[in-house]
C-alpha positions, 0 to 999 in steps of 0.5 A, spaced: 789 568 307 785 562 304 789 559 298 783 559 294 782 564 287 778 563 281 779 562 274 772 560 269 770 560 262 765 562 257 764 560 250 763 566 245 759 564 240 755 571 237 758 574 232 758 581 236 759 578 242 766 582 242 761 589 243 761 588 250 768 586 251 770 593 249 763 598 251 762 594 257 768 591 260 772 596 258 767 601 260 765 599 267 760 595 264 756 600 262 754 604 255 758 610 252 756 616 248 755 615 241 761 618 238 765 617 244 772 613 242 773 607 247 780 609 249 777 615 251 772 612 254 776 607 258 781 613 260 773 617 263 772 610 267 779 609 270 780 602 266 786 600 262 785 599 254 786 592 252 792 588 251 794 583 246 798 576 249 800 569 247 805 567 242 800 566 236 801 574 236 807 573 232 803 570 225 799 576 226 803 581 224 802 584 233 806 585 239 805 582 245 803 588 250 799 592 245 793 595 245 787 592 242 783 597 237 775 596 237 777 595 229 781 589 232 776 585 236 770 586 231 775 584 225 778 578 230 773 576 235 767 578 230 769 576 224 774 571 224 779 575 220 786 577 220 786 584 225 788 588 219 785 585 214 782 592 212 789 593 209 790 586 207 783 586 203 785 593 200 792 591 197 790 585 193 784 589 190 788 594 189 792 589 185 787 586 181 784 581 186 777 579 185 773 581 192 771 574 194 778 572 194 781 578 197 776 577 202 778 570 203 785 571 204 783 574 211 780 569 214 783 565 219 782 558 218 774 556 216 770 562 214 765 563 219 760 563 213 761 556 212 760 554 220 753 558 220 750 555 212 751 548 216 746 550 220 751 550 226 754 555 231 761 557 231 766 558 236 770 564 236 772 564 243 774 562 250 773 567 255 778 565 261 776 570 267 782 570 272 780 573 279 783 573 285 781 569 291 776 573 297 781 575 301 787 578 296 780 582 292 779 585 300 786 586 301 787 590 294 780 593 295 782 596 302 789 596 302 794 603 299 797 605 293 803 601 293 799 594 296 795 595 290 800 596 285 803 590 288 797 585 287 796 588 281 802 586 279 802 578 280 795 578 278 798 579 271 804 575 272 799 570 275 795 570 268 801 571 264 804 564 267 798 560 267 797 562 260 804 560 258 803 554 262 797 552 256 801 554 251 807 550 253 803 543 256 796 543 254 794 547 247 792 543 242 789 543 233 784 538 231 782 538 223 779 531 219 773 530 225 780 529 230 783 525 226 789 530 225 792 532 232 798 537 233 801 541 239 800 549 238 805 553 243 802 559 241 795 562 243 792 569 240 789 573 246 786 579 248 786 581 255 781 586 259 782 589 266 777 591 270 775 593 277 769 592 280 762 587 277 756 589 275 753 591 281 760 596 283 763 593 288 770 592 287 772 585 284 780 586 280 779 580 275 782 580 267 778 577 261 782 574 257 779 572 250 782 566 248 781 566 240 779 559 237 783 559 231 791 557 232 795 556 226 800 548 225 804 547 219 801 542 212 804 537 210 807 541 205 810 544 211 805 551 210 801 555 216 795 554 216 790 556 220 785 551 224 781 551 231 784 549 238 782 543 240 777 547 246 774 540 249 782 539 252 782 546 255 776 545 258 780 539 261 785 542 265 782 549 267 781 547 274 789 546 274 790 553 271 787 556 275 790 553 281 798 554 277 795 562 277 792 562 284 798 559 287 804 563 283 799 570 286 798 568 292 806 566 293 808 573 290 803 577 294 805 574 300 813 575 299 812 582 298 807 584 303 810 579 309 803 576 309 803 568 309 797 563 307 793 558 311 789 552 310 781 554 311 776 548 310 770 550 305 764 546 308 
């Protein structure tokens, strides 16, 4: 097998760019029925539901494994917003809170508002899509149930390391224009699993939204919400990608008996 994978990334910068993450992603990059549930419909495509990782779940009220709601990816990945600002907002209504400032004590750092009246465009998101290198994809494609199962498996662990691996050494908050800069171990991601690419031939790889929003203490020693320094992850994406084929490869060959040989691409 050639030692070589893939990991590449794409902004997202549409508010409702999050729709296709959960109609076309989750749902074999098609369209579902009106009305039709996704968990439904991930469950009539054969597809996994979305999973929440990182550790900026813990400030969200989430746990690491959980599914993601369709609720949760407009209110987060939409809207900027706590993935249960519905319930937020309500409760300070209920307590006498005006509607803007209910609705402001959901948002996760600057409003998105602010970013568009300036006639700029915000980033919600990084999509980090992890794929495994040619050979393994035809192996997992070709191979039997308990082959599968295993590439499968060091696929996720492969993406879990790598993730960790950002958190731990590269992630980043800028605000002040740059001049403030703090180290922030603990990324807001939804991961998505899916078989095959838009035109039906099997391609395992997972989309992990990474959420342009990371939360630093003030100098009061408060949370606060701000956005990730995206230009230094951008900087060592061929690294991870490079920490998440070698950490596969090296499981896949361990436990199928297989081994790795350097292949020159002209």
């Amino acid at each position: 097998m050639s030692p070589m994978g893939m990991l590449s990334v794409a902004k997202i910068q549409r508010r409702n760019a999050w729709r296709y993450y959960v109609r076309g992603v989750a749902f074999g990059d098609g369209r579902r029925p009106i009305g039709q549930s996704l968990r439904h419909a991930q469950e009539m495509a054969g597809l996994p539901p979305g999973r929440w990782l990182g550790r900026g779940l813990d400030a969200l009220g989430l746990i690491e494994g959980a599914e993601v709601s369709e609720r949760q990816m407009e209110l987060v990945f939409g809207q900027g917003r706590h993935p249960d600002a519905d319930r937020i907002e309500r409760d300070l209504l209920d307590d006498g809170a005006d509607p803007a400032t209910a609705r402001l004590a959901t948002v996760l750092g600057q409003p998105i508002e602010e970013i568009e009246a300036r006639k700029q465009t915000p980033l919600l998101a990084l999509d980090f899509t992890f794929r495994p290198q040619a050979s393994l994809i035809v192996l997992w494609a070709l191979g039997d149930a308990k082959t599968r199962r295993i590439i499968e498996r060091a696929h996720e662990r492969a993406i879990a390391k790598a993730l960790r691996w950002l958190e731990d050494e590269v992630a980043e908050t800028r605000w002040s224009s740059g001049r403030g800069r703090a180290k922030t171990p603990a990324l807001v991601v939804a991961a998505f699993r899916h078989f095959d690419n838009r035109d039906g031939f099997p391609l395992l790889h997972d989309h992990c939204l990474v959420l342009n929003r990371v939360q630093r203490l003030d100098d009061n020693g408060e949370p606060v919400w701000g956005a990730l320094d995206t230009f230094r992850l951008y900087q060592h994406v061929v690294a991870a990608g490079t920490l998440y084929t070698l950490a596969m490869t090296t499981e896949v060959c361990e436990e199928l008996g297989l081994a790795t040989v350097p292949r020159e691409v002209r």
